[in-house]
N, C-alpha and C positions, 0 to 999 in steps of 0.2 A: 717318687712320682712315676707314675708308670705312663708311660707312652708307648700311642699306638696310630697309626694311619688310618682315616674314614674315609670312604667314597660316598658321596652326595649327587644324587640325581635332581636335576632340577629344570624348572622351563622358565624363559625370560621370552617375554612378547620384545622383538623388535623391530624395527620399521627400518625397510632396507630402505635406501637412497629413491628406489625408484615408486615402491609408495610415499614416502614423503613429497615429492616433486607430484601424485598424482592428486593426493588432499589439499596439497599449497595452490594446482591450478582450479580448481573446486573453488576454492573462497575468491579466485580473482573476477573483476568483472570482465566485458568483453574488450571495452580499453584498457584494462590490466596486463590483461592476458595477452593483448598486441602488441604492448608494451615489453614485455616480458619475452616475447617471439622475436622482437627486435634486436634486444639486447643476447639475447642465444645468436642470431642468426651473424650477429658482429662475432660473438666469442669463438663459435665452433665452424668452420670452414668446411666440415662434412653434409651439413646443413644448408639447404636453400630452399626457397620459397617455388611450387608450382609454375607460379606465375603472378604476377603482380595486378593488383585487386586495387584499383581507390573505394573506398565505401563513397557512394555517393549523398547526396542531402535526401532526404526523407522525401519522399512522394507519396498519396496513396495507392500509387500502382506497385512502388517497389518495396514500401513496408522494409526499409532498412534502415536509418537512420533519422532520426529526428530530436528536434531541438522542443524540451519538454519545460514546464513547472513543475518541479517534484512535488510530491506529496507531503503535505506537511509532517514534521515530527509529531514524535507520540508525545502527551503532555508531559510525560513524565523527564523526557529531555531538555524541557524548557526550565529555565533558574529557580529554585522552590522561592514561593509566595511568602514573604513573610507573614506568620503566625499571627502576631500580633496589630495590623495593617490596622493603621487609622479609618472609620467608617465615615470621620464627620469632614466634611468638606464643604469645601465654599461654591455655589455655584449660582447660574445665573436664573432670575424668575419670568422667562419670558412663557406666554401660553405654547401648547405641544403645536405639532403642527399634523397631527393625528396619522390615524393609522389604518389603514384600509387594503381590500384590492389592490392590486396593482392596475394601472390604466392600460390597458389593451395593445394602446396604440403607442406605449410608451418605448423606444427602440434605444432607452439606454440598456445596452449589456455590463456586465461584470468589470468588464476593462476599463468605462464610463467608473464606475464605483469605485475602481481599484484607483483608478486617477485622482481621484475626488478625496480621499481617505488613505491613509500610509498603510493602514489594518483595521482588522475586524474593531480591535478595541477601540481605538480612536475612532472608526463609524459609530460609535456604539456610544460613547463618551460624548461627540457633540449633536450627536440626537438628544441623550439624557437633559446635556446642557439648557435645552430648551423647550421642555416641562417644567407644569408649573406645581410640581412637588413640595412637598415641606422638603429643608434642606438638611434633616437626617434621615428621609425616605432615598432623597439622591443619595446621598452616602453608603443605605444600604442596596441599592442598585449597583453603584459605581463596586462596592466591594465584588457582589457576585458576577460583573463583567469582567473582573480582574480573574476570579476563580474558573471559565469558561476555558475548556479546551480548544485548539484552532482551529476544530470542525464546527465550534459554537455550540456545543455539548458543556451542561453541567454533571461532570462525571462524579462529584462527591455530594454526599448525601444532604440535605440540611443541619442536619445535627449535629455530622461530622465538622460542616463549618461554623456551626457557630461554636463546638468545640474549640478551633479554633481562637476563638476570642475570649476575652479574658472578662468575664461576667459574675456579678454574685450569682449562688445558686439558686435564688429567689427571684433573679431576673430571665433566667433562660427560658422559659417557658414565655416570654413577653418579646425574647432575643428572637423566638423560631418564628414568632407570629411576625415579627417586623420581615424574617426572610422571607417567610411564604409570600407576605404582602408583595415582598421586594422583587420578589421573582415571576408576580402576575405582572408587573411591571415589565420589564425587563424581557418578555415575551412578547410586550404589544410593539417592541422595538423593532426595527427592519434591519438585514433581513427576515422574513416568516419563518418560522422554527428554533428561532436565537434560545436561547436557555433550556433546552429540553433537556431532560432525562434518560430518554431511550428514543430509537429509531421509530418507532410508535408512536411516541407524543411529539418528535419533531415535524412527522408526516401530518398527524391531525392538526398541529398547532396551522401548517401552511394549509391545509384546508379549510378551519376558522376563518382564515384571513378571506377569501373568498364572498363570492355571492352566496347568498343561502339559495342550494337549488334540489329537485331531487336527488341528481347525480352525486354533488357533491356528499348528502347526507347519507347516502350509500355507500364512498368512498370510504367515509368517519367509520362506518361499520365496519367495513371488513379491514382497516387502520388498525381497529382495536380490537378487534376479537377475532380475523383471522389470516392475521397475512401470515403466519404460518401455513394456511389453508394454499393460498395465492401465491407465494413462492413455489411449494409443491404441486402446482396446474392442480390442483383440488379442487376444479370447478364446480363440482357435482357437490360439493359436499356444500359450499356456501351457498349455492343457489337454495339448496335444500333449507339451510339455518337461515339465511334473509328473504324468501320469496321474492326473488328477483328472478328475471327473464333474463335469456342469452346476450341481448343487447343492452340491457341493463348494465350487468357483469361487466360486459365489454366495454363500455363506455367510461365505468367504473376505475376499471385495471389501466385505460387510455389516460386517465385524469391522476391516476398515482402516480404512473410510470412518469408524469411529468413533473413529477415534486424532485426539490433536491434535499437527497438523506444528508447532504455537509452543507448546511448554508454558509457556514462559517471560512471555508476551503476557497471560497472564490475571492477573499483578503489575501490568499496567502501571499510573504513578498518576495520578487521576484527574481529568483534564487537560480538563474537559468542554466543550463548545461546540457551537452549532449550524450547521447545514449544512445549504447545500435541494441537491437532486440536481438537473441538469441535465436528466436522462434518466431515463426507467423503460422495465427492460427485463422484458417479458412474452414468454409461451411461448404463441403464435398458431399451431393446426393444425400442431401438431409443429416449428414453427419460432419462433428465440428474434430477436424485433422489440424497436429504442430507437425509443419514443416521447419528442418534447421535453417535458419537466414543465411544462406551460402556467402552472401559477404560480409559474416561477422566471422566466418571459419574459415583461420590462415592452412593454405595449402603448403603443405610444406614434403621434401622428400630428399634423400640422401643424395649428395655431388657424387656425382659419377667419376669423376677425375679423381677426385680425393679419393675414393675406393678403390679405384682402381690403383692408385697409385698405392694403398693400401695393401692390397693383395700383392701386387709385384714384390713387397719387400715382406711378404707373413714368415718366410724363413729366415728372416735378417734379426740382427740382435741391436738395431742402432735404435738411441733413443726416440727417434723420430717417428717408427713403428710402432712403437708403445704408444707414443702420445697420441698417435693418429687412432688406435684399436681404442683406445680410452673413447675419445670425441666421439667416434662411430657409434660406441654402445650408447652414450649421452644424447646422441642424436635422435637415437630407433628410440630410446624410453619418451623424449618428451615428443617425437610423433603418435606414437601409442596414446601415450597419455594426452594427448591432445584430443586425438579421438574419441578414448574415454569418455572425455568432459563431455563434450557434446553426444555422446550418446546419453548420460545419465542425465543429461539437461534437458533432451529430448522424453525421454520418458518418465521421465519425474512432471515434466510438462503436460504431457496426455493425462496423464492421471488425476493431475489439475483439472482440467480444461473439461474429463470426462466426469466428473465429479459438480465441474461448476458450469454445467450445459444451460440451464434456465440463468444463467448470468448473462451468455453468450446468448440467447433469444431475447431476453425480457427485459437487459440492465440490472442497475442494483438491489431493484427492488424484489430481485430472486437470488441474491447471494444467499447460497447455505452456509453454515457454519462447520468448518473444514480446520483439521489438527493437524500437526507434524506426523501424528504417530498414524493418524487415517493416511496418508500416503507413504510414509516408510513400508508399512506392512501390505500397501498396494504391488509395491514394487520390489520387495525384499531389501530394502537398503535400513540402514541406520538412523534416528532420528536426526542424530549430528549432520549425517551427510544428505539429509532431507534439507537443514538448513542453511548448509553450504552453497546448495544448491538453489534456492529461493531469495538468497540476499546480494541483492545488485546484480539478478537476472532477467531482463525485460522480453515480456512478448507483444507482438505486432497484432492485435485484433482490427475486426471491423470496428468495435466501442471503443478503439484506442488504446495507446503504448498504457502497460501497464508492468509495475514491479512483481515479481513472481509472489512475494511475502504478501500483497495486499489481499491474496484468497483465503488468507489463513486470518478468517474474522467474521462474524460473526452478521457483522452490518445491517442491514434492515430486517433480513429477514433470523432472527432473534428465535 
């Protein structure tokens, strides 16, 4: 066998110490990452804090901390529904107790509701309770409240649910008709938009609910054919398709803006915790600017003593010298990298924030539909570290603390 020596060239990607320290602060939140400062600031003695910062309680003058409701989960984090779910249920025959407008003068809020009812479902369940239904029209009611996501969104199709259920194939066609039935039902439920399909028909369903009035009937139009139009200030183009006047429009746009795209969201339970915002975004000379929240960013800078005592000994060979040059290098990467974060949190923010301008004038009823990869390629970053950056990152608006991920959707405006 004949032998012989080969040289091989080759490349291996790997991640020194000081990028991995700079991706691991990327994914923390800003209590993470305080966290995290604390625990350095014990370990390495090279290391000290600027000056010492309390965050204080949330204001809306200082837009740094506040005590929030989080956002519900996406349905698909919630326990999967069983398949096979019993439809037929027992329930009571008392007459509905109807469904209408809301009274004007009526000053229960949401809190009032949330009081009254443990969750959406359970609002939803003893409304049902008392209708005077046949008692397997309740059963197929009670199913599709079960299948309802927590914004009160039915996200899966008809068919798909009665796929679902375990039917001859001669009965499905008789199965979809009891859902459709089941789900004009389930609609006239409070609150206005319960079962809808799309941001669309949950905004028309709460307009239904209403007085019949011009305005309203106006509203139903441009609901449905174009609030694409109406996200985009497309004024000109709706006026032109409905023959409506400026004040029309206006009144119009007044009357949507006051619908809620989540009727379901105001159940959610009360999950409470606090959060500092990263960012606060103000509206500077017509233009909407992220400022970094100076007290969610720990000041931190090298001990002087330590350094110096450092340098005193750089020609010494005693272990103490090593260990102190070590700590020092430890020190400068996760100050660096500390800044990093908040620079790339910072401008990963603008590019939000510049992207979802008519959110920030108009509410949700102008959210555009916005991607990972529409702001990586903003800002030259990576999709991955577009997401690092967006999950359990909050900014400070006038509309309120909001998750950086909640822009990345679609929401009303479809």
């Amino acid at each position: 066998m004949k032998q012989s020596l080969q040289l091989r060239l080759s490349q291996h990607l790997a991640l020194t110490p000081q990028l991995q320290q700079s991706i691991r602060l990327l994914q923390l939140s800003t209590l993470e990452l305080n966290q995290e400062i604390e625990q350095a600031l014990q370990d390495n003695p090279l290391l000290e804090r600027e000056e010492v910062v309390e965050v204080p309680a949330y204001s809306p003058a200082s837009d740094t901390m506040v005590q929030v409701q989080p956002q519900e989960q996406a349905s698909e984090e919630r326990p999967q529904r069983e398949a096979d779910q019993d439809a037929e249920l027992s329930w009571g025959s008392e007459m509905p107790s109807g469904h209408g407008p809301r009274d004007p003068d009526d000053d229960t809020d949401a809190g009032d509701i949330q009081a009254a009812a443990t969750g959406l479902r359970e609002h939803l369940t003893s409304q049902l309770a008392l209708t005077q239904l046949a008692e397997r029209e309740r059963g197929v009611v009670a199913f599709l409240i079960e299948a309802l996501d927590d914004d009160g969104y039915l996200t899966q199709g008809l068919e798909e649910l009665a796929d679902s259920i375990d039917v001859a194939d001669g009965d499905r066609e008789e199965l979809l008709e009891e859902l459709s039935i089941g789900l004009r039902h389930l609609q006239h439920l409070d609150p206005p938009g319960i079962g809808a399909r799309s941001p669309q028909e949950c905004l028309d369903l709460q307009l239904l609910s209403l007085v019949k009035s011009p305005v309203r009937d106006l509203a139903r139009s441009i609901v449905r054919e174009h609030l694409d139009q109406l996200a985009g200030r497309d004024y000109a183009k709706i006026k032109k398709a409905l023959g409506c006047s400026d004040d029309e429009l206006r009144d119009a746009q007044t009357l949507i803006k006051s619908l809620n795209p989540r009727p379901g969201a105001q159940f959610a339970p009360l999950d409470t915790r606090y959060v500092v915002p990263d960012v606060v975004v103000r509206k500077l000379r017509g233009i909407w600017k992220v400022n970094l929240n100076g007290d969610a960013m720990p000041r931190l800078r090298i001990n002087r003593l330590y350094a110096n005592i450092l340098q005193s000994q750089r020609n010494g060979r005693g272990s103490s010298a090593g260990s102190l040059a070590g700590q020092l290098q430890e020190a400068k990467w996760l100050i660096k990298n500390v800044q990093q974060r908040f620079d790339t949190i910072q401008r990963v923010a603008q590019a939000i924030v510049d992207r979802q301008r008519a959110f920030f004038d108009h509410g949700e009823v102008a959210m555009r539909p916005l991607t990972l990869r529409e702001i990586a390629d903003a800002v030259s970053l990576h999709e991955s570290t577009i997401s690092r950056v967006t999950t359990q990152k909050y900014l400070a608006s006038p509309r309120g603390i909001f998750e950086r991920k909640y822009f990345f959707g679609s929401h009303v405006a479809t």
